[in-house]
MIDOSE-1310 file (N, C-alpha, C; in nm, 2 decimals, decimal comma, always signed):
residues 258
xxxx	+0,08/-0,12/+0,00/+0,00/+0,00/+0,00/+0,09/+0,12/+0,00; +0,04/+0,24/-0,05/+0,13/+0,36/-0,09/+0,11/+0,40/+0,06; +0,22/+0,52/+0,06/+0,19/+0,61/+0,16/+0,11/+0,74/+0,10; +0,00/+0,81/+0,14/-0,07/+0,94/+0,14/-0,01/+0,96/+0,09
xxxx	-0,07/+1,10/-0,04/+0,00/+1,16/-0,12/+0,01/+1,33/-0,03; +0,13/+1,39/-0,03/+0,14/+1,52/+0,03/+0,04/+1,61/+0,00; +0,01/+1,69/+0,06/-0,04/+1,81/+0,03/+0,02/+1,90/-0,09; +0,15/+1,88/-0,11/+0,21/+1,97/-0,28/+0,20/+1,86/-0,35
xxxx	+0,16/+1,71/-0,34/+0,13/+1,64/-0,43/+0,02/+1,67/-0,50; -0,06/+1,67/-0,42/-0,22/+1,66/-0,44/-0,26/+1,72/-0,52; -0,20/+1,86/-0,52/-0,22/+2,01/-0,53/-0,18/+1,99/-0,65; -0,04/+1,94/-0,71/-0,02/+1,95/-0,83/-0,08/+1,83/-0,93
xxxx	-0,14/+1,71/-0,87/-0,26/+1,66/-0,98/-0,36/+1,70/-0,99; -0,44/+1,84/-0,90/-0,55/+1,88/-0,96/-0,49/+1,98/-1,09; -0,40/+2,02/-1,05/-0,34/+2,14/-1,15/-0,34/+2,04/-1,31; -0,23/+1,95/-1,26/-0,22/+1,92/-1,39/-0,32/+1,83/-1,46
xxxx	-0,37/+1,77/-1,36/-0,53/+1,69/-1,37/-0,62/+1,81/-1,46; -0,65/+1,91/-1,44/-0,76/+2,01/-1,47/-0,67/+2,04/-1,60; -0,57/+2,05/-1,63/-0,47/+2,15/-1,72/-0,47/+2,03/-1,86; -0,47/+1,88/-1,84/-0,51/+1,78/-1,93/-0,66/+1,76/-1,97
xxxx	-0,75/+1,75/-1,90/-0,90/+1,78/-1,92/-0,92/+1,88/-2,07; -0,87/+2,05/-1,99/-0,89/+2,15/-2,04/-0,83/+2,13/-2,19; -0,72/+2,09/-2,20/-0,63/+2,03/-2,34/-0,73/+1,93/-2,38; -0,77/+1,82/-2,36/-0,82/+1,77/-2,39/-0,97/+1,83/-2,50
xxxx	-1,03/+1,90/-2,43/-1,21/+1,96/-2,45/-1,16/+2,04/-2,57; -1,06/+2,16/-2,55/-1,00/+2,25/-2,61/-0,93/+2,19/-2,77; -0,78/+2,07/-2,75/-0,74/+2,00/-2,84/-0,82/+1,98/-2,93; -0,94/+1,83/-2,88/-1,05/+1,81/-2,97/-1,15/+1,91/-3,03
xxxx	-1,14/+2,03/-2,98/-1,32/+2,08/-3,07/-1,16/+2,18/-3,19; -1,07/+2,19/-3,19/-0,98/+2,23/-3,26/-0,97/+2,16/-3,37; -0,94/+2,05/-3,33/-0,93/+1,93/-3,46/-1,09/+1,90/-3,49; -1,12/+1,88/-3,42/-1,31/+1,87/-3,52/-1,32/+1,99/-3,60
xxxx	-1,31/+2,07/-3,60/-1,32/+2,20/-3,66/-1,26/+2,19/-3,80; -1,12/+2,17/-3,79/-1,05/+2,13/-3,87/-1,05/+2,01/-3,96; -1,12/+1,90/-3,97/-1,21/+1,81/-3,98/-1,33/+1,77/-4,06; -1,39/+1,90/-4,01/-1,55/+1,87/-4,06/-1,60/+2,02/-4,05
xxxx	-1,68/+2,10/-4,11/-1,82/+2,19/-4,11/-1,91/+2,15/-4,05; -1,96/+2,03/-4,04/-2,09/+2,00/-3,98/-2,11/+2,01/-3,85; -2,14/+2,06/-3,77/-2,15/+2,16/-3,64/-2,23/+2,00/-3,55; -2,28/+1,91/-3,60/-2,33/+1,78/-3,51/-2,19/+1,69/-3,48
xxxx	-2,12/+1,72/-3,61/-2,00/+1,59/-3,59/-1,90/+1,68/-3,48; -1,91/+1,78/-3,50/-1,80/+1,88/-3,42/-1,82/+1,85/-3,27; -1,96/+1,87/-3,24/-2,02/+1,82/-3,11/-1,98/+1,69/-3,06; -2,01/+1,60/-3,15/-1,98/+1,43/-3,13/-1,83/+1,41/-3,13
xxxx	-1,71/+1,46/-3,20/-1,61/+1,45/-3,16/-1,56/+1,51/-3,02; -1,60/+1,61/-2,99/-1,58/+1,68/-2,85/-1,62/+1,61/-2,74; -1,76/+1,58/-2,76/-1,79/+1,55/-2,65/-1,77/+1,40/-2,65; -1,70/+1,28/-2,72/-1,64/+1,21/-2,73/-1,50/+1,15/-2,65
xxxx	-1,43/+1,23/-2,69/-1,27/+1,33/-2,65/-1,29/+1,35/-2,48; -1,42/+1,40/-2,45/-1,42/+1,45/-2,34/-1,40/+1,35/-2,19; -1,52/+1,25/-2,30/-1,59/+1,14/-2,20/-1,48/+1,04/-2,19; -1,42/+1,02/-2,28/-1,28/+0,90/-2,30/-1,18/+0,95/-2,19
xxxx	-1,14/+1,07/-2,16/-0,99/+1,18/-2,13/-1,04/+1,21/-1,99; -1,16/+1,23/-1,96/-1,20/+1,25/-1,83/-1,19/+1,08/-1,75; -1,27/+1,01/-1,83/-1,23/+0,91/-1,76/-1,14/+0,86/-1,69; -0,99/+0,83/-1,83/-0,87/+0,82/-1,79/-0,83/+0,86/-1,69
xxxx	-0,84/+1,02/-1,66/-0,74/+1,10/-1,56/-0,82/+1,09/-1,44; -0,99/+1,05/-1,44/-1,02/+0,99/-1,30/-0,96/+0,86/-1,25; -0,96/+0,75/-1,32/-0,90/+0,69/-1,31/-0,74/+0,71/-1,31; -0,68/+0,75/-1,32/-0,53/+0,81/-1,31/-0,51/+0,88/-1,15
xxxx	-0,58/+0,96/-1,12/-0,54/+1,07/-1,04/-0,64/+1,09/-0,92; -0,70/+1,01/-0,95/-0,82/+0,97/-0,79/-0,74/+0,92/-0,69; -0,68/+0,84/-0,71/-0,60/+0,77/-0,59/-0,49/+0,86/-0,53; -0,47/+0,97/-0,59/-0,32/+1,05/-0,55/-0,43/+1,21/-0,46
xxxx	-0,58/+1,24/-0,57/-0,59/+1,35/-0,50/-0,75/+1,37/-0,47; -0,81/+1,24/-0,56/-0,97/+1,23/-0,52/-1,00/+1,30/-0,65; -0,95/+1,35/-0,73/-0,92/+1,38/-0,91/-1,08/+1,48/-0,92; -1,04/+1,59/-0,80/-1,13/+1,66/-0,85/-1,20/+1,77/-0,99
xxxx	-1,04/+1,81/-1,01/-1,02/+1,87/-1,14/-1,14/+2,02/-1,15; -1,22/+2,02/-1,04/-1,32/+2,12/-1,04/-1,39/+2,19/-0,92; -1,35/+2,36/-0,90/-1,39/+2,39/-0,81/-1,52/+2,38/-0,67; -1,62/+2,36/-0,79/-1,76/+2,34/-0,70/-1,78/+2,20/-0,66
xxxx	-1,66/+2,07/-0,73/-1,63/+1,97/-0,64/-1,55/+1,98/-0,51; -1,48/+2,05/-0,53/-1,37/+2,10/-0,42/-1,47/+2,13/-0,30; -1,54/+2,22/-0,33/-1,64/+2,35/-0,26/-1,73/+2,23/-0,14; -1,77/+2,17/-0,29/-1,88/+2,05/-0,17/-1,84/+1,98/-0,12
xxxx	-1,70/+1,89/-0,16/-1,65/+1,80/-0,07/-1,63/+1,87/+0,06; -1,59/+1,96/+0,08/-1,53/+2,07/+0,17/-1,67/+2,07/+0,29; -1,75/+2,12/+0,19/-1,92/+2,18/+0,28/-1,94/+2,07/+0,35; -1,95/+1,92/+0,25/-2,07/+1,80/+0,29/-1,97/+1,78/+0,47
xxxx	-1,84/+1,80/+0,43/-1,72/+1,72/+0,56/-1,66/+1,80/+0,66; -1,75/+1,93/+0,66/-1,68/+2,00/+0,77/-1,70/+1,98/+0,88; -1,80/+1,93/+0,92/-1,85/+1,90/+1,05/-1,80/+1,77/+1,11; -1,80/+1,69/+0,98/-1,70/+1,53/+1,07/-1,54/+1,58/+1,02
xxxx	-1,52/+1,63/+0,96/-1,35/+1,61/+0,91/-1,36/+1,55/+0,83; -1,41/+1,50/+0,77/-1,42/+1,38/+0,68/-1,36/+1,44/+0,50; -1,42/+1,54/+0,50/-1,39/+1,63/+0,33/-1,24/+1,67/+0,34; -1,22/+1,77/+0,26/-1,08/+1,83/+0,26/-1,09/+1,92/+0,36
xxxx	-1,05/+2,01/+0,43/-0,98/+2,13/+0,46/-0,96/+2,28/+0,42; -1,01/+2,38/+0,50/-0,97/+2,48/+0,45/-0,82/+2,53/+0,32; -0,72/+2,44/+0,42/-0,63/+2,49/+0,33/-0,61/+2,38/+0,22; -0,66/+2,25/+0,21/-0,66/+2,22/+0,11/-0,77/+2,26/-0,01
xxxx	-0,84/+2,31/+0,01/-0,94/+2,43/-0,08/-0,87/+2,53/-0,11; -0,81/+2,59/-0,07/-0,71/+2,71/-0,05/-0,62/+2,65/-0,15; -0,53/+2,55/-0,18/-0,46/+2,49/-0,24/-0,51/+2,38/-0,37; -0,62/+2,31/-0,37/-0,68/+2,28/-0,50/-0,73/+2,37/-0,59
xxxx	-0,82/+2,48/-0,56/-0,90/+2,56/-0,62/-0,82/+2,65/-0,73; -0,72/+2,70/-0,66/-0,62/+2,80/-0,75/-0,53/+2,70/-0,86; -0,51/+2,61/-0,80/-0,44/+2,50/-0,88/-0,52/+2,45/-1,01; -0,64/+2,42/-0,99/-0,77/+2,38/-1,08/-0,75/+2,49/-1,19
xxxx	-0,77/+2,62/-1,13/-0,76/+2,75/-1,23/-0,62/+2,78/-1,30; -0,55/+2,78/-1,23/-0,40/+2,81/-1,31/-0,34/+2,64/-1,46; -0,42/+2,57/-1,38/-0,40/+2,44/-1,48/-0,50/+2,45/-1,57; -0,62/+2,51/-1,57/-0,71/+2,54/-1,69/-0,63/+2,61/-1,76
xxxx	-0,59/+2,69/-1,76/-0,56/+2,82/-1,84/-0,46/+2,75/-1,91; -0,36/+2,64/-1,83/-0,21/+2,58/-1,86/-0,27/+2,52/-1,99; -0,41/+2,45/-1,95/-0,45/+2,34/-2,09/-0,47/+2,39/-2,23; -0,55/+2,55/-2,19/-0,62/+2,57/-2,32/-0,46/+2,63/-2,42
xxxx	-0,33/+2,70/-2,34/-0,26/+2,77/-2,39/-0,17/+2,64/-2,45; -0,18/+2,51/-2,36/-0,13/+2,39/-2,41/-0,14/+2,34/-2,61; -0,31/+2,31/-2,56/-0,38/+2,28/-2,67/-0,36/+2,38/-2,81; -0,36/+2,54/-2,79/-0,34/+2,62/-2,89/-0,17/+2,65/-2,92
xxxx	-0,09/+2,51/-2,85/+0,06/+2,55/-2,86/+0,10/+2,42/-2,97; -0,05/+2,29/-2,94/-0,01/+2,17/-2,99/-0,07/+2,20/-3,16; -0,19/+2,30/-3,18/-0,20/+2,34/-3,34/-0,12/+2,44/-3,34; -0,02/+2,49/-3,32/+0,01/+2,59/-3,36/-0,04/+2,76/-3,41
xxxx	-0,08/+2,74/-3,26/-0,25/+2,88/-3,27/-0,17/+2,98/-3,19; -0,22/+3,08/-3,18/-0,17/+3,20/-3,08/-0,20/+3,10/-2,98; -0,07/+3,11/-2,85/-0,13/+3,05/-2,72/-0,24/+3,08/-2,66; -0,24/+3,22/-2,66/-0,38/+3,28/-2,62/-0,47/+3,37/-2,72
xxxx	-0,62/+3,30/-2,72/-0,71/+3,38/-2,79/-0,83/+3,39/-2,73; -0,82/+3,50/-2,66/-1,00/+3,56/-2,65/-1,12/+3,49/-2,67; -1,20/+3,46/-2,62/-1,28/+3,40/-2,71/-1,39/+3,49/-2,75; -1,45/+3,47/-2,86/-1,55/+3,57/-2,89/-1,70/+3,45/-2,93
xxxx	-1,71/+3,39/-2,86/-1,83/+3,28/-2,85/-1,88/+3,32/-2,76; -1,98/+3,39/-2,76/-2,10/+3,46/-2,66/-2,18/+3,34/-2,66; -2,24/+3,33/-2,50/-2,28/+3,22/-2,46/-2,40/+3,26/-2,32; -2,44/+3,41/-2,38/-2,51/+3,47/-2,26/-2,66/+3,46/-2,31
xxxx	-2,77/+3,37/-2,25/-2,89/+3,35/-2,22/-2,93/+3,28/-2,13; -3,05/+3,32/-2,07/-3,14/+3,27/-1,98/-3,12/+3,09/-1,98; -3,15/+3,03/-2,11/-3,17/+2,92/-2,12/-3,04/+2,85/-2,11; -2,95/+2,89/-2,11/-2,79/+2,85/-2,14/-2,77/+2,83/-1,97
xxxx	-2,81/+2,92/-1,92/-2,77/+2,92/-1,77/-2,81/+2,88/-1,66; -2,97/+2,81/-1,72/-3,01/+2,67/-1,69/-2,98/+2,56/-1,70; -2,93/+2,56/-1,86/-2,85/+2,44/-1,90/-2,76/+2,43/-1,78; -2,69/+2,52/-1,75/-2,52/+2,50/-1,64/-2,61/+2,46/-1,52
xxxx	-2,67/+2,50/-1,47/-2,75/+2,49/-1,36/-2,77/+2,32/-1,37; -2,83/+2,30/-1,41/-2,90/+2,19/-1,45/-2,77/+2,07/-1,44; -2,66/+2,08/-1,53/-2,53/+2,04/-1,58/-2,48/+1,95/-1,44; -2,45/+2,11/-1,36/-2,40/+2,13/-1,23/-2,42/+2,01/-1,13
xxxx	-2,59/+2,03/-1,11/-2,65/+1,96/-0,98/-2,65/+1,82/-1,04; -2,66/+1,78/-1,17/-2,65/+1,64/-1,18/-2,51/+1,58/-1,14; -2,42/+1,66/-1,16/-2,29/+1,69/-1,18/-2,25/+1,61/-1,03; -2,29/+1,69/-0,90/-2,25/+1,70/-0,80/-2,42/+1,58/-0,72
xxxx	-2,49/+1,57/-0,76/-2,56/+1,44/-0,73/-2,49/+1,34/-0,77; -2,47/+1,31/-0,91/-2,38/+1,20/-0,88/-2,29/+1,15/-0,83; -2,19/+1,23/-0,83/-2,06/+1,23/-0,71/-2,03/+1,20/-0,62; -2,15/+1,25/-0,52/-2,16/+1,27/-0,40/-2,27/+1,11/-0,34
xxxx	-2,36/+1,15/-0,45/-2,43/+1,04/-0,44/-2,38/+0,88/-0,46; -2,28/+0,85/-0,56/-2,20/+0,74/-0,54/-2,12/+0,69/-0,43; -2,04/+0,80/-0,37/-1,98/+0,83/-0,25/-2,04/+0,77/-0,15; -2,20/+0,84/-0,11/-2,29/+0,83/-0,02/-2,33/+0,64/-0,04
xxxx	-2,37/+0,56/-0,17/-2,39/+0,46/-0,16/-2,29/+0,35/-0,15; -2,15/+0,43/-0,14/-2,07/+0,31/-0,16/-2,00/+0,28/-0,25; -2,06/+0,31/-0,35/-1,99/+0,29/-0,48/-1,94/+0,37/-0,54; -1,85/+0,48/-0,50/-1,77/+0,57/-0,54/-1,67/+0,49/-0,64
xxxx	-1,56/+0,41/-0,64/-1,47/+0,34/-0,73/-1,53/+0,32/-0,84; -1,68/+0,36/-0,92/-1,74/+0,38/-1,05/-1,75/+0,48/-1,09; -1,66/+0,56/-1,00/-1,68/+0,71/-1,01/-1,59/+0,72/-1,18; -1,52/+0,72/-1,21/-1,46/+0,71/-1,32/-1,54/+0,66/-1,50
xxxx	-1,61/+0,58/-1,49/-1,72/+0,54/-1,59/-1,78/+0,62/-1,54; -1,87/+0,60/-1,47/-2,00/+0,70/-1,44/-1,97/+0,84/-1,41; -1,89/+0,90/-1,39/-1,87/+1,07/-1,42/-1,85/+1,09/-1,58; -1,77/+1,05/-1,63/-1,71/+1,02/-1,77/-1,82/+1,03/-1,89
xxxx	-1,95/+0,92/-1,86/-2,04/+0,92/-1,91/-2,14/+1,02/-1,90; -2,15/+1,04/-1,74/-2,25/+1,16/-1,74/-2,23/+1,26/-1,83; -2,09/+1,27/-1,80/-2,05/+1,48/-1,89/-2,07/+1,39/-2,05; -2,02/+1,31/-2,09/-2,04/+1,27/-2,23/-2,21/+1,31/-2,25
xxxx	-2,30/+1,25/-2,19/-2,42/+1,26/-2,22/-2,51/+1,39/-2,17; -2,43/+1,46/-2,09/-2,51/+1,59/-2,05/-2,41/+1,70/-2,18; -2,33/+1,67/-2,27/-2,29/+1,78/-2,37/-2,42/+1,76/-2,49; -2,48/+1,71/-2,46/-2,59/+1,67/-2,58/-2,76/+1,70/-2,49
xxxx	-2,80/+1,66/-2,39/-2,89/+1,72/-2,31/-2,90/+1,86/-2,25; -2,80/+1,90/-2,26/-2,81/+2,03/-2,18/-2,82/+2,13/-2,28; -2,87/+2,24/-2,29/-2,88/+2,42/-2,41/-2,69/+2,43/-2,40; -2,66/+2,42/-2,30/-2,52/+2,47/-2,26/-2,37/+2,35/-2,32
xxxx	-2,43/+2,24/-2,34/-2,32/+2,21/-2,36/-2,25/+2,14/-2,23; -2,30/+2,16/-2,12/-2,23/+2,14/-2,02/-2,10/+2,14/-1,97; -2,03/+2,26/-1,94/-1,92/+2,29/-1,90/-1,91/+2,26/-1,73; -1,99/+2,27/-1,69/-2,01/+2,23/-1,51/-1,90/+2,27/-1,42
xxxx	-1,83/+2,33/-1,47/-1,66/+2,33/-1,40/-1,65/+2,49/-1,39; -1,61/+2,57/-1,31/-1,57/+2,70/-1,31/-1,46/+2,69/-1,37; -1,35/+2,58/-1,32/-1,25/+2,62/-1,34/-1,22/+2,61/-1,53; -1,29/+2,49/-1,55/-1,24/+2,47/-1,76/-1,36/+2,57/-1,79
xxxx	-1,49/+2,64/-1,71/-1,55/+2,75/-1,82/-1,43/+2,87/-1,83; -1,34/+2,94/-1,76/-1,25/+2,97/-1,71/-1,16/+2,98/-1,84; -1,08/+2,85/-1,82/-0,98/+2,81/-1,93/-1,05/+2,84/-2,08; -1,13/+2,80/-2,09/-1,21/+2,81/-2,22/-1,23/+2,95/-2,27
xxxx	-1,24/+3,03/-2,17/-1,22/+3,14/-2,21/-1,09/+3,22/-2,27; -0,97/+3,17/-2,30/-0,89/+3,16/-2,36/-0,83/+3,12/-2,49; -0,97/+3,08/-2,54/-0,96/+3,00/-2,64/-1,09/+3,05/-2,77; -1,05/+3,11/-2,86/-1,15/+3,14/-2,93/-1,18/+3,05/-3,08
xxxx	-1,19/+2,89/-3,00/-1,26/+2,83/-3,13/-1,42/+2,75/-3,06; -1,37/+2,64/-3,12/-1,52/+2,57/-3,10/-1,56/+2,55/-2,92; -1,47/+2,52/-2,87/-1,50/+2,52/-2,72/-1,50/+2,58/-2,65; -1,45/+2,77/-2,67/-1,46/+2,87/-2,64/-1,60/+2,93/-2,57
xxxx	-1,54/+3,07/-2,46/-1,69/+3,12/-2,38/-1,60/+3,22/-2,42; -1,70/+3,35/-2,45/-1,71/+3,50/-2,47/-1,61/+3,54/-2,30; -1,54/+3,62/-2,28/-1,50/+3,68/-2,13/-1,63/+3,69/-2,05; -1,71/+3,82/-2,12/-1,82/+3,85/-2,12/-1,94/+3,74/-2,00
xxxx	-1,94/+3,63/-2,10/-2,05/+3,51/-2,04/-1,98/+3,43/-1,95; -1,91/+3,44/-1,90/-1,78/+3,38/-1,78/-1,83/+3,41/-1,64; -1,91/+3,50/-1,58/-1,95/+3,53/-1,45/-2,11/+3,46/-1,42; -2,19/+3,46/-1,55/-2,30/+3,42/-1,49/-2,31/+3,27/-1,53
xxxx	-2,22/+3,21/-1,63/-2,21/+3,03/-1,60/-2,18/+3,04/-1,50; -2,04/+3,05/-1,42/-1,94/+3,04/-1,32/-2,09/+3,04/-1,18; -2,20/+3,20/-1,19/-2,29/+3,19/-1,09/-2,40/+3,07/-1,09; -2,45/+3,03/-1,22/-2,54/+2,94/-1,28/-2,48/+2,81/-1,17
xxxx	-2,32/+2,76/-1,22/-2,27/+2,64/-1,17/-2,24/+2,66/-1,03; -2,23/+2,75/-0,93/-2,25/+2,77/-0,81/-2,36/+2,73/-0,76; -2,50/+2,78/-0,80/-2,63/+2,77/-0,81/-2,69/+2,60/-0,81; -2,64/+2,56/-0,86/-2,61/+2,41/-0,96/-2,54/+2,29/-0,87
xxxx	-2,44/+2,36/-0,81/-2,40/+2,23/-0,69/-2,48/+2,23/-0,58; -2,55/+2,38/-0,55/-2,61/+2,41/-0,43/-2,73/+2,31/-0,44; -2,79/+2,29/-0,51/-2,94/+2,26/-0,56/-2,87/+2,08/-0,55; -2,78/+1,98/-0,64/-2,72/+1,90/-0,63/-2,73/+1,84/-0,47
xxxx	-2,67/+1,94/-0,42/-2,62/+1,86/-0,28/-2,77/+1,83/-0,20; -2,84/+1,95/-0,19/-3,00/+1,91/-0,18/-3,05/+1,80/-0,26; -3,04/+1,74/-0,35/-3,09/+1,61/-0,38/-3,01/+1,55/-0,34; -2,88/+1,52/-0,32/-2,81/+1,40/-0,24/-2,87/+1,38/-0,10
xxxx	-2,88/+1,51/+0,00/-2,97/+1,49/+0,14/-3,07/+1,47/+0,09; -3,17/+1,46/+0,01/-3,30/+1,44/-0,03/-3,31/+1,22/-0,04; -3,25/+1,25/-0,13/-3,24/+1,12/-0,19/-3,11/+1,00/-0,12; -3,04/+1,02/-0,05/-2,93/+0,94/+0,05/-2,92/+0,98/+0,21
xxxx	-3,01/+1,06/+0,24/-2,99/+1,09/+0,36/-2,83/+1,15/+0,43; -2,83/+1,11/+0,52/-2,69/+1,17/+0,58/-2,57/+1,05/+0,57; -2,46/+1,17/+0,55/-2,32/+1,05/+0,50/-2,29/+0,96/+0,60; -2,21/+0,85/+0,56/-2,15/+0,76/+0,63/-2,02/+0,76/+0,69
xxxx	-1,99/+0,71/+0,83/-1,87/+0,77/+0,87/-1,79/+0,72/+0,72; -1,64/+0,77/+0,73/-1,55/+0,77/+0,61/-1,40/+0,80/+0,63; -1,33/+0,76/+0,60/-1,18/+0,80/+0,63/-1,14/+0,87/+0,56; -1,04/+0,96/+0,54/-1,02/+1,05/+0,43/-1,05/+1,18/+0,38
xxxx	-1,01/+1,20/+0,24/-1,08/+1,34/+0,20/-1,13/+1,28/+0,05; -1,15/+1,17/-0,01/-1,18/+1,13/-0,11/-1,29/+1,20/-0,17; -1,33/+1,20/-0,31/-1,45/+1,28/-0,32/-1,47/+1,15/-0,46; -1,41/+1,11/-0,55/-1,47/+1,06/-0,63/-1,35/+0,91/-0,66
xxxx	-1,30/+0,89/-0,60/-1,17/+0,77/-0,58/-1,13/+0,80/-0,46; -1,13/+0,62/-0,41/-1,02/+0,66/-0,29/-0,87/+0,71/-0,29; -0,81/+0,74/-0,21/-0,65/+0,78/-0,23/-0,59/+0,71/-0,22; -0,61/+0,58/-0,16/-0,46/+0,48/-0,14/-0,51/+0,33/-0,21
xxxx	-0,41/+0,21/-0,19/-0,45/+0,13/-0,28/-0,50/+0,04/-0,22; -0,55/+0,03/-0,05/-0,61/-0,04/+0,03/-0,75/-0,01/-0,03; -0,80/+0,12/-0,05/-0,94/+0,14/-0,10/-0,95/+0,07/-0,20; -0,85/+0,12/-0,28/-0,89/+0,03/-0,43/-0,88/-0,17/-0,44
xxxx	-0,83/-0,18/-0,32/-0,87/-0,33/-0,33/-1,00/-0,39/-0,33; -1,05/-0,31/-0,23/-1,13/-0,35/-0,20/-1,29/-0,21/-0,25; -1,32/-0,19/-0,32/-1,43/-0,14/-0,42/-1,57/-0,11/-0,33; -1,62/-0,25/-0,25/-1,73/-0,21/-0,21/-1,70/-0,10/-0,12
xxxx	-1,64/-0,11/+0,01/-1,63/-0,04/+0,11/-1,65/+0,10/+0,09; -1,75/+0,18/+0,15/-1,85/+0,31/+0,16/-1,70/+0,36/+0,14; -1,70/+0,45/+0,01/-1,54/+0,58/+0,03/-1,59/+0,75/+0,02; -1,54/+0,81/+0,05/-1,61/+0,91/+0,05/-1,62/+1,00/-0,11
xxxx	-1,70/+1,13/-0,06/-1,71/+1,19/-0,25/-1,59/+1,21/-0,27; -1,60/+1,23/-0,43/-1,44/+1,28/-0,47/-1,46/+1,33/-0,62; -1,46/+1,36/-0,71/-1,46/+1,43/-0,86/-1,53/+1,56/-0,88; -1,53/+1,58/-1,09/-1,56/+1,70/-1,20/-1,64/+1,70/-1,31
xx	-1,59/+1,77/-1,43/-1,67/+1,80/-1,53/-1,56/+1,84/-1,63; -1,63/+1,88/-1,78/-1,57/+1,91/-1,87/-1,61/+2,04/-1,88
């Protein structure tokens, strides 16, 4: 069995965790573009890319940091565990969240370094309506029901398919596209192609997906009642490889979004 991963460990797999994602969402709708005109296939390669790359790096990076890759996972693991200890910590919020953001930014400037684009471009993809910010809303709470909800039943260690799948299938259900993540709507904003957000429409997703975990964590107390004791700060994988032997055993939340 490993030993715990440090606190500057952790810190730097959400970074680079979120900074791969963001490359990833960004990379692909780059090459779909390049690819095809057809604005369905563009969609279907993206959100393809998404569901495949998210997977991976839950599975990759769960065990080192609970492979949150996204603020309002960070936020609720934090909220659901403050009372037992059980979630992360002040300072490790303090320490993932900025990490999540500076590794977005790392992905999208990545991704426009791998076609050979300006590393940074503005995006000018306006993404401001009512309905759009439902969509994120909406995105969000399923986002952080699941999560938490697997967590809560036990079966967190499926966190990896079943997150993966969700965002694959909420980029086609939702008005928005489902970004769910402050931190990759964020990144994305650096990026003015197909996966791109206007600067502009960056405050009211970002409030939408606030809105969105809030509403989430109310259906997990709705629908699972109250957590189970739990060791750790796990949110969507356990950290060590005693957890992962053993799958069923209650682990606590742990994961993101695209």
């Amino acid at each position: 069995m490993s030993a715990p991963a440090s606190p500057a460990r952790r810190a730097a797999a959400e970074a680079v965790g979120t900074a791969a994602l963001v490359a990833v969402v960004v990379g692909s709708g780059i090459q779909a573009t390049e690819l095809t005109r057809d604005v369905g296939l563009q969609l279907l390669a993206n959100s393809l890319a998404a569901l495949f790359g998210l997977g991976v790096l839950i599975a990759l990076l769960g065990p080192v940091s609970g492979a949150h890759f996204n603020p309002v996972v960070t936020l609720a693991a934090w909220f659901t565990g403050r009372r037992t200890a059980d979630g992360p910590g002040p300072r490790e919020v303090a320490a993932y969240v900025p990490a999540q953001l500076a590794g977005a930014v790392g992905g999208s400037v990545l991704a426009h370094a791998m076609f050979a684009r300006p590393l940074v471009q503005w995006s000018t993809h306006d993404r401001t309506a009512g309905h759009l910010w439902l969509g994120e809303l909406v995105a969000t709470a399923g986002l952080v029901w699941l999560i938490f909800g697997l967590a809560r039943g036990g079966r967190a260690h499926l966190a990896p398919v079943a997150v993966a799948s969700y965002i694959g299938a909420a980029y086609w259900f939702t008005s928005s596209t489902s970004f769910a993540n402050p931190a990759v709507t964020i990144g994305r904003a650096f990026t003015d192609t197909f996966a791109g957000i206007a600067p502009a429409s960056v405050a009211p997703f970002l409030a939408a997906q606030l809105a969105g975990a809030g509403v989430g964590l109310v259906l997990v107390a709705l629908t699972f009642g109250r957590p189970a004791p739990a060791t750790g700060d796990e949110v969507v994988v356990p950290h060590d490889e005693q957890h992962l032997a053993a799958p069923a055993r209650p682990a606590q939340e742990s994961t993101v979004s695209s």
